[in-house]
C-alpha positions in Angstrom: 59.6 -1.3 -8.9 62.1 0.5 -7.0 65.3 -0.3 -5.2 67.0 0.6 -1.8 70.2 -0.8 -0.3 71.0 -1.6 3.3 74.1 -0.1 5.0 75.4 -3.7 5.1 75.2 -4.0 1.2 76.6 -0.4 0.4 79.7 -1.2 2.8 80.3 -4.4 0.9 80.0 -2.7 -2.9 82.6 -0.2 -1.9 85.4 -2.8 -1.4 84.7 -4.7 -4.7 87.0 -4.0 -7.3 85.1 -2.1 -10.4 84.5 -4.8 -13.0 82.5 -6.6 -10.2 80.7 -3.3 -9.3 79.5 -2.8 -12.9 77.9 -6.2 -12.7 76.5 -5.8 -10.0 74.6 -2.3 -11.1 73.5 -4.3 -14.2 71.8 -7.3 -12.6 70.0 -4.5 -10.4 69.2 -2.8 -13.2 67.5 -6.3 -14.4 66.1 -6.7 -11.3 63.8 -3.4 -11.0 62.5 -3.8 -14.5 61.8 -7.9 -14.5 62.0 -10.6 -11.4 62.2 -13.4 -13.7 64.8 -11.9 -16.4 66.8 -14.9 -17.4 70.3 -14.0 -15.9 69.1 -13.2 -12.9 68.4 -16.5 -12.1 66.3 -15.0 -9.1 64.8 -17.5 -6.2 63.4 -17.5 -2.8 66.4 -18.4 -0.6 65.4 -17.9 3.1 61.3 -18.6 3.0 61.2 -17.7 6.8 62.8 -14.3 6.6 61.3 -13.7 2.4 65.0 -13.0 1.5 65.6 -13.6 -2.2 69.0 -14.3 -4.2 69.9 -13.4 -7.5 73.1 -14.3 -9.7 75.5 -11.8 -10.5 77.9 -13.7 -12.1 79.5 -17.2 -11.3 81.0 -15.9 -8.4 79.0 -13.4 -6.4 75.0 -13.4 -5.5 72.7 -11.0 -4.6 70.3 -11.2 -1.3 67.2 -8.9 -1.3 63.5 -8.7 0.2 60.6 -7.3 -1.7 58.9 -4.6 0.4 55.6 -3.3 -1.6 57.1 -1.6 -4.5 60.7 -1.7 -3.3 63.3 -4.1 -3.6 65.4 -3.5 -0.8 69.2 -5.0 -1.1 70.4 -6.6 1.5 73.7 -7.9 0.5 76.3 -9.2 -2.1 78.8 -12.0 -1.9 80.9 -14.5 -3.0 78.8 -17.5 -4.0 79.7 -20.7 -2.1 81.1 -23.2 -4.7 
């Protein structure tokens, strides 16, 4: 699989401090060679739109779509506790 990100998602990854950053590239990294690795904790979060989440860490998610091949990230953010 392959990965794109949407302007909304590059414009949020440039204000997150480094540590979170490097997280983040990791999980992706996950994500394009297994769905189901364990800490991505991946699920279907919006059914009507096919947008997916995926756990960074315990404080920020990942929101993507599969398109075909592609997994195209939408967004990052702070998980609602």
């Amino acid at each position: 699989m392959k990965h794109a990100f949407s302007a909304k998602f590059i414009r949020q990854y440039k204000a997150l401090p480094p540590s979170v950053k490097a997280k983040i590239d990791k999980q992706i990294a996950f994500l394009v060679a297994n769905l189901h690795h364990p800490s991505l904790r991946a699920k279907k979060y919006d059914e009507a739109n096919d947008v997916w989440q995926a756990r960074v860490d315990a404080s920020y998610r990942l929101y993507f779509r599969i398109e075909g091949d592609t997994y195209q990230i939408l967004s990052v953010a702070p998980h609602p506790k």
